[in-house]
N, C-alpha and C positions, 0 to 999 in steps of 0.2 A: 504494500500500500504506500502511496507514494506521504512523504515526508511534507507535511505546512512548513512552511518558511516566516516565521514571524521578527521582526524589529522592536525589540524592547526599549528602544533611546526615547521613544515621545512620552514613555508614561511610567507609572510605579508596580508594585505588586500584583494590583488589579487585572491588570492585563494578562500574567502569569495564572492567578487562581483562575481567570476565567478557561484558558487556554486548558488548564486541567482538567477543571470540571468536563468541558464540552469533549478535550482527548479519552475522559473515561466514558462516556455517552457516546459517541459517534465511534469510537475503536479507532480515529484518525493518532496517528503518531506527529510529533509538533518540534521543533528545534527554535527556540527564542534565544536570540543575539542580540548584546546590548542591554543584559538585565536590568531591569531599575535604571538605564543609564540617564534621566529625567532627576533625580536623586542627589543629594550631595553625596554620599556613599551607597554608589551602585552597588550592586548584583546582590547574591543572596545572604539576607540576615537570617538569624536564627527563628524568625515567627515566618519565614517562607518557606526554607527548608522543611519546618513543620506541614504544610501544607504539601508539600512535594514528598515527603514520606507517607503522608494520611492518603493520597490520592495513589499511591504505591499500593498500600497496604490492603483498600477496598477492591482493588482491581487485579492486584499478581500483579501490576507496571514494573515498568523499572526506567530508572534514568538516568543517565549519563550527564556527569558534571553537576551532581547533587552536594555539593559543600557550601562551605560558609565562604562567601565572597565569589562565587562563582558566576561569572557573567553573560555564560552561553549553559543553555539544558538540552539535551534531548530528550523529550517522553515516550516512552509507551507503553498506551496500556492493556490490559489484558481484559480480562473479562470482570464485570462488578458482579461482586457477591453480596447479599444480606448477611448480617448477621453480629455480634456483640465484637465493639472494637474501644480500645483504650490511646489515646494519644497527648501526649506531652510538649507544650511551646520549648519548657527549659527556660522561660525569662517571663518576663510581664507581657509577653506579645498576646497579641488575642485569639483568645478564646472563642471568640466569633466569628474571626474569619475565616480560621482551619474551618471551623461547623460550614460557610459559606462554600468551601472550595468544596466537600463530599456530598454537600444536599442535596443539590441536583443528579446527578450520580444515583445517591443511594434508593432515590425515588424511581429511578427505574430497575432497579436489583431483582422487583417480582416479590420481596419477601419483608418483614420488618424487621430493624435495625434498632440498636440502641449502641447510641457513642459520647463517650466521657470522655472530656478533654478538659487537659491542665493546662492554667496561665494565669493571665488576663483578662478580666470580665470588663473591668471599668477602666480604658485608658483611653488618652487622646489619640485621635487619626484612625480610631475605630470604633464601630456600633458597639456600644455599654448592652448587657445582656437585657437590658428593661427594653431598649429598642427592639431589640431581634423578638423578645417573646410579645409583644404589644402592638410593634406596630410591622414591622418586616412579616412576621408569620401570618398576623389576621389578611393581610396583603394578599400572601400567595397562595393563602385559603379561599380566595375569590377564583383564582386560575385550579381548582381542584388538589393543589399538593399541601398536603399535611404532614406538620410536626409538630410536638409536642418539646417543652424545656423547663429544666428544672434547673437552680441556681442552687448549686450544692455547699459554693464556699464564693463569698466575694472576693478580685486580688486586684488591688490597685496597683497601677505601677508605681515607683521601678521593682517592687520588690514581686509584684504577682502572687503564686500560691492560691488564685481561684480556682473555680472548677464549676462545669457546664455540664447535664447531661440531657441528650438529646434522646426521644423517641421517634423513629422515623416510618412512618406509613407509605407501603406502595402508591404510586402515581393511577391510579387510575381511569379517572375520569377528567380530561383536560379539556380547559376553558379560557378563551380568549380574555386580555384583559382590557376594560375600557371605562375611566372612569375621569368624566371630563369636569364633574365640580364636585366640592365636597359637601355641599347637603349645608343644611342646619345645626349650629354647635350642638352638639349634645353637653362633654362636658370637659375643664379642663382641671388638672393639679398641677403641683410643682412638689416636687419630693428633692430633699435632700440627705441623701446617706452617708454618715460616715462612720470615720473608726480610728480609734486612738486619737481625737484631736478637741479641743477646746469645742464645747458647745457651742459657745459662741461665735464660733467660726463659720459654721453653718449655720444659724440663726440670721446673723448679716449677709451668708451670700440667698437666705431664702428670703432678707425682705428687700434684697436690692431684684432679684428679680421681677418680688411681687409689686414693685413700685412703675416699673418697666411694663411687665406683664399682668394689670391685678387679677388674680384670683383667689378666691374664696376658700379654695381645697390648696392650704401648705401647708406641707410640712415637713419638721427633719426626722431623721429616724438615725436610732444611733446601733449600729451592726456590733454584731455580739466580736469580742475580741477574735480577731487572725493574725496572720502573715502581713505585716507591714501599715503603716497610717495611709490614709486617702480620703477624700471628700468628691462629691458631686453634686451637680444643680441639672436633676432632671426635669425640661417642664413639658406637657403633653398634652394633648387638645384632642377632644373626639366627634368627629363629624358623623352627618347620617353615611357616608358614602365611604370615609378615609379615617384615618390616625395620622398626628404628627407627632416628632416628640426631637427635641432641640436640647442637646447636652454640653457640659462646659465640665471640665474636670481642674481640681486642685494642682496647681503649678508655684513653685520656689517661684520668687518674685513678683507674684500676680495677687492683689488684692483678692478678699472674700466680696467684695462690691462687684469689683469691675468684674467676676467670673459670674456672677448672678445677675449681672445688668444684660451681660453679652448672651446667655441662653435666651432669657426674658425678649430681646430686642431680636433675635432669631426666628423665635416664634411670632413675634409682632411682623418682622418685613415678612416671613410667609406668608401666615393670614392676608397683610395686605394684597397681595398679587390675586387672590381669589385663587389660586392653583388647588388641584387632587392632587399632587404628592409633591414631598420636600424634594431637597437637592440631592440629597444621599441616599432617599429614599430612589427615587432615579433610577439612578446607578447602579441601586442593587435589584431594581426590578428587572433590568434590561435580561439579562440570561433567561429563566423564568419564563419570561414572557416569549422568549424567543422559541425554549422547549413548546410549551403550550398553543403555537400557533399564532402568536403575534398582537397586536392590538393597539390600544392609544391610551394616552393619559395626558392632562395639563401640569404642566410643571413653570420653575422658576428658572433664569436663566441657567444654563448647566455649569457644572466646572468640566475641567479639561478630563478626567476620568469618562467622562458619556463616550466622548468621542473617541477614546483610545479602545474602551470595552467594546463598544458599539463595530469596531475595525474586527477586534481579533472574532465575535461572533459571527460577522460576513464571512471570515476567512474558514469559518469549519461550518458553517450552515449555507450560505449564504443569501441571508438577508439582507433585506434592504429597507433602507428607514426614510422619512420625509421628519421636518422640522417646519414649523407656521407660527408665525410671530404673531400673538395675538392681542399685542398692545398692553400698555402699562405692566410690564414685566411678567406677562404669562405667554407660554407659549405651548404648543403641544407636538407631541413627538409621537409619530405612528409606525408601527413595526410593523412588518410585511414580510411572511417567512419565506 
């Protein structure tokens, strides 16, 4: 089977999980050059490699140029099986996105799965586990695929030490997805979880959001002792049609203000565009949607992730997408398999 030729320099990770996931679904083998080269420190870190073993592990694969800092892979993969797997980041990397790079995968397996994975639940430049189980999974519950998650241990970075465990249902019934407004508020919270750190700490980043953001439903919640200190300003909005949910994590030098204003002002500019899905949400529908047959949705201008994801799915399905600029910062993007 002839070998995908992909360029990794315009984008990050993303590009990579996607390329796996869809190499374990289509049985296409893939070689990406230029790993991460978008990056200030290309090719592969240790929450990638994690992904590149887990996508190994479901399917018999193997792949060549699987190390730390390696900037060309070859994949291939074998055949995906169901059934009980264990996988480890090794650092605070997330926990989410190894779950992202097997899901699609394990939903065509025929059988159900259940996968436990150590790291990171709560860090920056990745979906917090409250995303994926709230607003990512009710998402791809519309296109027929079903998971189930359980948050076994919180781990904030740098230190990690979380844990995710996932329940994975065959794909069976697939459905386009298209979802051009979001309906009516239902309702919204702002939750703030931490551990090991000054009440107070999270008391200020949950009223600077609610000043930003107000709502009615905040609150902080204080996590039973783990592995390392960490804070979050989760805030979430629920419409007749969608989920949003806008997160800011604890950072050395960053006020508890300024991290609870910036969530709060994330979910305000969403709102304002009138859009059915966030910007990250986006991004992570695109695959999904692509399996399922295709479809639409309004969103908010994109970042550079749509359009590198949106490449390497042409290159193993090939679809093709339109974008329509729908004024005052919505637009809608339709996928065509």
């Amino acid at each position: 089977m002839k070998v995908i030729s992909l360029d990794g320099s315009a984008g990050g990770g993303q590009m990579l999980r996607t390329a796996l996931s869809l190499s374990v679904v289509t049985g296409q083998p893939f070689r990406m050059n230029h790993l991460r080269g978008a990056r200030r420190k290309p090719g592969l870190m240790r929450q990638h490699l994690a992904c590149v073993r887990a996508a190994c592990a479901i399917s018999g694969g193997t792949a060549d140029g699987a190390e730390i800092g390696s900037t060309e892979l070859v994949f291939r993969a074998g055949k995906v099986r169901s059934g009980t797997y264990e996988f480890a980041v090794g650092t605070a990397g997330s926990t989410g996105l190894v779950l992202q790079t097997v899901l699609p995968a394990l939903w065509q397996a025929g059988g159900a799965s259940e996968v436990k994975i150590f790291g990171g639940t709560h860090n920056p430049m990745a979906p917090p586990f409250e995303f994926l189980e709230r607003v990512y999974l009710p998402a791809l519950a519309k296109m027929g695929a079903r998971a189930q998650l359980e948050l076994k241990e919180s781990g904030f970075a740098p230190v990690g030490g979380g844990c995710i465990l996932a329940k994975v249902e065959p794909w069976e019934s697939r459905m386009s997805f298209d979802v051009q407004e979001p309906g009516e508020l239902v309702a919204s919270s702002i939750r703030v979880p931490f551990r090991e750190l000054p009440v107070s700490i999270a008391g200020r980043m949950m009223d600077a959001a609610v000043q930003v953001f107000p709502c009615e439903d905040a609150q902080v919640k204080a996590l039973p002792a783990g592995p390392g200190m960490g804070v979050a300003c989760l805030v979430e909005a629920e419409f007749q049609h969608t989920r949003e949910m806008t997160c800011t994590f604890g950072a050395q030098g960053v006020s508890a203000e300024r991290l609870g204003r910036r969530a709060g002002k994330a979910m305000r500019d969403w709102m304002g565009t009138g859009s059915a899905v966030g910007r990250h949400l986006a991004d992570q529908l695109l695959l999904p949607m692509a399996l399922a047959g295709g479809g639409s949705f309004t969103t908010m201008s994109p970042d550079s992730h749509v359009e590198t994801n949106l490449s390497v799915i042409h290159a193993f399905l090939g679809t093709q997408h339109v974008w329509e600029d729908l004024g005052s910062g919505r637009l809608r993007l339709t996928l065509h398999p």
